[in-house]
C-alpha positions as CSV (number, residue, x, y, z in Angstrom):
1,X,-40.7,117.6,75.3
2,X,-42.8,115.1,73.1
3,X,-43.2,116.0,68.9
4,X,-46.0,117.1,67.9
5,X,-47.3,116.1,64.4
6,X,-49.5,117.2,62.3
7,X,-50.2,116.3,58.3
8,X,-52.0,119.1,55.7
9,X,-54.9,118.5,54.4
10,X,-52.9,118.5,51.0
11,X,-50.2,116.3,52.8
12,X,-53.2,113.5,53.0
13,X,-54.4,113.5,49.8
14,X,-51.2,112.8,48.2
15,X,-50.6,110.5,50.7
16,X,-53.6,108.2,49.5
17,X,-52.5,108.4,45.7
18,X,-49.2,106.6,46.4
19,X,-48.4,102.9,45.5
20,X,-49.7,100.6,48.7
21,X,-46.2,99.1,48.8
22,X,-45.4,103.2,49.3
23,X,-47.6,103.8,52.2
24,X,-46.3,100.9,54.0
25,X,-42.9,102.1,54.1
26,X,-44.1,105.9,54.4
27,X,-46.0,104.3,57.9
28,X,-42.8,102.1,59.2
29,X,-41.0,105.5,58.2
30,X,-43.1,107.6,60.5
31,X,-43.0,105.2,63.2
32,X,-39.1,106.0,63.3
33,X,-39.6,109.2,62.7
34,X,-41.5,109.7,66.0
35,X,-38.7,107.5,68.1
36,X,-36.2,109.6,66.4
37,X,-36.9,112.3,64.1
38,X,-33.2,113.0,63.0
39,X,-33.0,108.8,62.1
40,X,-30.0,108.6,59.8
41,X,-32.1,106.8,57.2
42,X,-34.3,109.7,56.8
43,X,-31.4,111.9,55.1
44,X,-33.0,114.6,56.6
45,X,-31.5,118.0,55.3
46,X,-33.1,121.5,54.0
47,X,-33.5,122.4,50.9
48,X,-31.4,124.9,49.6
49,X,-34.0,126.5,47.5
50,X,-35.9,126.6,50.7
51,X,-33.7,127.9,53.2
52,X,-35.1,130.9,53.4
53,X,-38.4,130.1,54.7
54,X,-40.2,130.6,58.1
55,X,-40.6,128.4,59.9
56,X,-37.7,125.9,58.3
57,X,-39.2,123.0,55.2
58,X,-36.8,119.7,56.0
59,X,-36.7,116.8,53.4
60,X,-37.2,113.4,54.8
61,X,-36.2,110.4,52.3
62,X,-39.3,108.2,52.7
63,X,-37.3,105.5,49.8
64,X,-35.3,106.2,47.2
65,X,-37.9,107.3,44.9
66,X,-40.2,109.4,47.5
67,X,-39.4,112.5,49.5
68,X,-41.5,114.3,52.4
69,X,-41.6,117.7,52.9
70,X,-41.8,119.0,57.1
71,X,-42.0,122.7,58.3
72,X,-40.4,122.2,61.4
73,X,-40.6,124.4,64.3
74,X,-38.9,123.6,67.1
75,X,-41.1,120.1,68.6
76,X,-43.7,120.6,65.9
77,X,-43.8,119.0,62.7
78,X,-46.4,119.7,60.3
79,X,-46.3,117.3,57.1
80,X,-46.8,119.7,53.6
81,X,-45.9,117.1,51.2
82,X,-45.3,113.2,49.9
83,X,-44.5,112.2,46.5
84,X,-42.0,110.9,44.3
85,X,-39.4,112.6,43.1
86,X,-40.7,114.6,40.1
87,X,-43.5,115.8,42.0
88,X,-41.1,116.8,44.4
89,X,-39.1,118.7,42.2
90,X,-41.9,120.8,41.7
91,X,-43.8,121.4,44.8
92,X,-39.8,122.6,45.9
93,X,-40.1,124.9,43.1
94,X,-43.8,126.0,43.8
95,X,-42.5,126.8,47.4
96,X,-39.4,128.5,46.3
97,X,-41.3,131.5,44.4
């Protein structure tokens, strides 16, 4: 079965505040992503704050600064979130309560 992917409208936005030099990698990243979305680079993993959620958040390491946040269900991906890492702190927070 092929993924399906799909970004928030949220997801976007945040997505065209990072750094151009951020965006390139976060597009070479997604290229991989859809040849292989568990890609050992990604460091793909849950959340522990967020393991309780339905359907499942996963983390994807876009570089070492910049995280992605994925609800995942089963071939669908939709994208909730891009940033660095303090942003990322907080929206894992927000998502937690």
């Amino acid at each position: 079965m092929a993924i399906r992917s799909s970004g928030s409208d949220r997801f976007w936005q945040q997505y065209q505040r990072l750094p151009p030099d951020v965006k390139r990698i976060a597009r070479q990243a997604f290229r991989r992503f859809l040849q292989n979305p568990w890609h050992p680079s990604f460091q793909r993993k849950q959340p522990q704050a967020l393991a309780h959620r339905h359907p499942p958040i996963h983390e994807f390491r876009i570089t070492l600064r910049y995280r992605a946040l994925c609800e995942v269900e089963g071939d669908d991906y939709r994208w909730i979130f891009i940033g660095d890492h303090v942003a990322f702190d907080r929206e894992v927070r927000r998502l937690a309560s």
